[in-house]
PAZAPA-4460 file (N, C-alpha, C; in steps of 0.05 Angstrom, whole numbers, plus 32768, in hexadecimal, padded with zeros to 4 digits):
% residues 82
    n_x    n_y    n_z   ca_x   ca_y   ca_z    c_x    c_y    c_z   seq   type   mol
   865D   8A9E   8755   8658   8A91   876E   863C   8A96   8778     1      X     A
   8629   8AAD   8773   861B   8AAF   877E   8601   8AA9   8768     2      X     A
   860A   8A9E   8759   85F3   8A8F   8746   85FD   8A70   874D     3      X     A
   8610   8A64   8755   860F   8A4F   8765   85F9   8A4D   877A     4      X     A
   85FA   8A5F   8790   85F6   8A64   87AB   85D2   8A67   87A2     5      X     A
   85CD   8A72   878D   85B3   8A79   878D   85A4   8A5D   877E     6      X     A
   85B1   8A4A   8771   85AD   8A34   875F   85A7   8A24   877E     7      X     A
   85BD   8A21   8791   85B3   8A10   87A8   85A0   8A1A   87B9     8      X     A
   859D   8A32   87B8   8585   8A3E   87CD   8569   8A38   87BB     9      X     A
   8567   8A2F   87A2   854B   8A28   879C   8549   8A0D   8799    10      X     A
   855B   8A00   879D   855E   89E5   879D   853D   89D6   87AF    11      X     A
   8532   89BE   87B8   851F   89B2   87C5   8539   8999   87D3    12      X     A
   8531   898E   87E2   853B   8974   87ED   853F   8964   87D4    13      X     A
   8530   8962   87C5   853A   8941   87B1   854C   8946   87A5    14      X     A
   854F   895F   8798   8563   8969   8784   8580   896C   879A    15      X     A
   8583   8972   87B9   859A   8973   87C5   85A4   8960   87D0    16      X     A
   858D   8949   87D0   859F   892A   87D4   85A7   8924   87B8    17      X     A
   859C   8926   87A7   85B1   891E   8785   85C7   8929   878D    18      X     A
   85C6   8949   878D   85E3   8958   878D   85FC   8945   879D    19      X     A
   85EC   893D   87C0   85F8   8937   87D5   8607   8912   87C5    20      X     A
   85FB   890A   87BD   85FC   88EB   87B0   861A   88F3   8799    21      X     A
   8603   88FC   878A   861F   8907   8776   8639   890B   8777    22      X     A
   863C   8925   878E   8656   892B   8789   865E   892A   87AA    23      X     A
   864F   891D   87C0   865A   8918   87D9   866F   88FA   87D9    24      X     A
   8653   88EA   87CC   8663   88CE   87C8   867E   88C2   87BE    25      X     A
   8684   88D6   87A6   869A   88DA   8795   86B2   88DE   87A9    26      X     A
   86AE   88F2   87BA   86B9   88FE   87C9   86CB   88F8   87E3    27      X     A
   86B7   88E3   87E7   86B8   88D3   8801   86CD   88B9   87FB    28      X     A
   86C2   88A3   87DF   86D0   8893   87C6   86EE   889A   87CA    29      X     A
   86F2   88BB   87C4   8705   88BB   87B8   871D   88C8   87DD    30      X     A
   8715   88CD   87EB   871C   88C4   880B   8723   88B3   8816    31      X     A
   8710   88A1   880D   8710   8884   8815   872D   8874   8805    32      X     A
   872F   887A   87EF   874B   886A   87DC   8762   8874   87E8    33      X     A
   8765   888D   87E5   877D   889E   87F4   8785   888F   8805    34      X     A
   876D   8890   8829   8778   8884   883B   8786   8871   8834    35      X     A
   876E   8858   881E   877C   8834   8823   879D   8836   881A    36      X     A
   87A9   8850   8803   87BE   8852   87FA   87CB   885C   8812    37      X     A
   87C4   886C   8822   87D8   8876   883B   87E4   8861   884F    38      X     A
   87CC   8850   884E   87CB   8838   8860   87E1   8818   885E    39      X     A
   87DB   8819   8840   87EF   880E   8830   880E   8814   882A    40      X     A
   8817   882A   8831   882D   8839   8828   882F   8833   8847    41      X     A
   8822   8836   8850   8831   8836   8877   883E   881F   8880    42      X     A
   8830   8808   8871   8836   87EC   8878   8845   87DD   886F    43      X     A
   884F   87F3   885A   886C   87EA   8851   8884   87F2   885C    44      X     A
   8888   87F1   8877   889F   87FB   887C   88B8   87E5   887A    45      X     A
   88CB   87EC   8879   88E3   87E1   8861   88F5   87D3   888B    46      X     A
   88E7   87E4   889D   88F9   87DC   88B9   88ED   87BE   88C7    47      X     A
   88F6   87B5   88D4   88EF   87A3   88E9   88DB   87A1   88FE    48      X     A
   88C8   8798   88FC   88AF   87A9   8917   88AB   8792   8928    49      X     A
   889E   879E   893F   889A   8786   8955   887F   877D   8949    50      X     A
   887A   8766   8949   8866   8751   8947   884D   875C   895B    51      X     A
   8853   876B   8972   883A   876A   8980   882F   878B   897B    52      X     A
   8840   87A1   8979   8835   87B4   897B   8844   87C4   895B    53      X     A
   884D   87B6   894C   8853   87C8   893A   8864   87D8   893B    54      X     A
   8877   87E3   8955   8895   87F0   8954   88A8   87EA   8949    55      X     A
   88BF   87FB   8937   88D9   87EC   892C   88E8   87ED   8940    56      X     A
   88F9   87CF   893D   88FF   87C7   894C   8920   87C5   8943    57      X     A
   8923   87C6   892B   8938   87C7   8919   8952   87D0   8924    58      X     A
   8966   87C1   892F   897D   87D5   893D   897F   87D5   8959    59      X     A
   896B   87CA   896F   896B   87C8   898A   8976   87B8   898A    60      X     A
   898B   87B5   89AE   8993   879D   89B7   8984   878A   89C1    61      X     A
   896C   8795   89CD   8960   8785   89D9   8950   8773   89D3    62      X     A
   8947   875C   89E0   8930   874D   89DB   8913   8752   89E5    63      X     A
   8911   8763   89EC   88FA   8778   89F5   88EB   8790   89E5    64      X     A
   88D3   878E   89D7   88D2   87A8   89C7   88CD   87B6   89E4    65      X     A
   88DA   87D8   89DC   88CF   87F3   89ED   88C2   87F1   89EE    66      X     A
   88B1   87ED   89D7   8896   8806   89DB   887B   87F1   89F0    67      X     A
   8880   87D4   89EB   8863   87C7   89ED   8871   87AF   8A0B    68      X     A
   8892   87B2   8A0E   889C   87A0   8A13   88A2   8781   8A16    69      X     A
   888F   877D   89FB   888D   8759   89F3   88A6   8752   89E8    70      X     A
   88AA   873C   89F1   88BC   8727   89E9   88C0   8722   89CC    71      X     A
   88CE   8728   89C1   88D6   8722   89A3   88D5   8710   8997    72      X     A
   88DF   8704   89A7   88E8   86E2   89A1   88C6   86D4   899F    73      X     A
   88B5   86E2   89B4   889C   86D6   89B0   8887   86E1   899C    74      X     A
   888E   8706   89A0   8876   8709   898C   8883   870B   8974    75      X     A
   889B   8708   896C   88A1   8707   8956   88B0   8720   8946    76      X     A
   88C1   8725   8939   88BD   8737   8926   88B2   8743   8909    77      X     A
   88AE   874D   8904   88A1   8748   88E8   88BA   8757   88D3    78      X     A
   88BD   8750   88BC   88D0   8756   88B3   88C7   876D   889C    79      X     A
   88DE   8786   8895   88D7   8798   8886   88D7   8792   8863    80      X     A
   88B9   879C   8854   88C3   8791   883E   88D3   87AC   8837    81      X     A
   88E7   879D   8818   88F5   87B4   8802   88E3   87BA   87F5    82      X     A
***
């Protein structure tokens, strides 16, 4: 570790933006995919959601979502995929 520590302490600026390019970017790349997969996996939900705010809606009597209290009938529901 401390022949790491001493490899970056003689380092200059040009050589620590390579490093920074190198293995920040990768880094960041591979953050960036995760999320779009988290994001993706979220938006598959298999339930019923309101059209205006995205609550399941799946199972209420009403024609009113809770959460946003829009009209169903107007904003719609969106249906869950399998």
């Amino acid at each position: 570790m401390q022949m790491v520590l001493g490899l970056i302490g003689n380092l200059g600026w040009p050589e620590l933006v390579i490093l920074l390019v190198l293995f920040g970017v990768p880094v960041l790349l591979v953050i960036g995919v995760v999320a779009v997969f988290m994001v993706k996996k979220k938006s598959r939900q298999k339930e019923a959601t309101c059209g205006g705010c995205g609550y399941i809606v799946e199972g209420i009597s009403s024609l009113l979502c809770p959460e946003c209290g829009g009209d169903l009938r107007k904003v719609g529901i969106v249906k869950g995929r399998e």
